[in-house]
C-alpha positions in Angstrom: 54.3 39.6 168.8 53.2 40.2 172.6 50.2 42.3 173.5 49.1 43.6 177.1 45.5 43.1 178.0 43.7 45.6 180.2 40.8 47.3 181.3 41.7 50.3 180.4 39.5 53.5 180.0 39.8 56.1 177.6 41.6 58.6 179.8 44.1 56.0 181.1 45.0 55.2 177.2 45.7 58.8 176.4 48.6 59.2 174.6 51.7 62.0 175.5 54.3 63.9 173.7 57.0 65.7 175.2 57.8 69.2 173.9 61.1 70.8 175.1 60.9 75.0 175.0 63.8 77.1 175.7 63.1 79.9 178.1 64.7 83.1 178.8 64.5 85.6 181.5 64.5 84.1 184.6 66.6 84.2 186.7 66.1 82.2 190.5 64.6 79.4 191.6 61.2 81.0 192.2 61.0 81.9 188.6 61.2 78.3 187.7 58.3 77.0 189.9 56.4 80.2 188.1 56.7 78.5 185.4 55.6 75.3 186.6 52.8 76.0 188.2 51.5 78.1 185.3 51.8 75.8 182.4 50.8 73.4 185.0 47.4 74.8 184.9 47.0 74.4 181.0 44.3 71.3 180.4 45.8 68.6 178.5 49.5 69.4 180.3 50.9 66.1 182.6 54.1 67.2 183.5 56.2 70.0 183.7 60.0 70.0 184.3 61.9 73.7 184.1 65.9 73.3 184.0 67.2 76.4 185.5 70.7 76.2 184.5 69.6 75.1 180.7 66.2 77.4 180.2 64.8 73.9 179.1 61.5 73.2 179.8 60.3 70.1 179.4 56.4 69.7 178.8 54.4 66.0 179.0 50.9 66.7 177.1 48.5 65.4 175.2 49.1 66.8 171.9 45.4 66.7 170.9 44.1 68.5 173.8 47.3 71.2 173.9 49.7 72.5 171.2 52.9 74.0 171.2 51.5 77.5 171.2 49.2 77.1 174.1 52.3 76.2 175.8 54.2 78.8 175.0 51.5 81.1 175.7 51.2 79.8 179.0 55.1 80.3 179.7 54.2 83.5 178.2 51.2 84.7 180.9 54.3 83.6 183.7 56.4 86.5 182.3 58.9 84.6 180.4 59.5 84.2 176.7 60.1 80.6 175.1 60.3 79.1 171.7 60.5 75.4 170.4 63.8 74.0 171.3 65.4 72.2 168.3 68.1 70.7 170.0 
């Protein structure tokens, strides 16, 4: 067994989860970075990735600071509607 030794803080060891939404209504390019930038703004969100062509939208977060429902509250407040993708 191999182990990694650093001098780490607490915020550099946080650990992320990806959730993947499905998003409907949009409809150009500018709708996408709308998206973006909104859940973008959530605390706890490190990455955000909208598809256009799919409706995926792919969220890196810290599960204990943000939950799935925040998130798609946040897609939510950009005008869109989303739901858990299970694919």
């Amino acid at each position: 067994m191999s182990t990694t030794a650093s001098c780490s803080t607490a915020a550099s060891t946080t650990v992320t989860t990806r959730t993947v939404l499905r998003a409907e209504g949009f409809s150009c390019p500018s709708c996408v970075a709308k998206i973006e930038k909104q859940v973008g703004r959530v605390a706890g969100v490190v990455a955000v990735a909208v598809h256009f062509a799919s409706g995926r939208v792919e969220i890196d977060h810290d599960p204990q600071v943000v939950g799935v429902e925040a998130l798609v509250a946040a897609v939510a407040k950009a005008g869109y509607t989303s739901t858990l993708a299970v694919f």
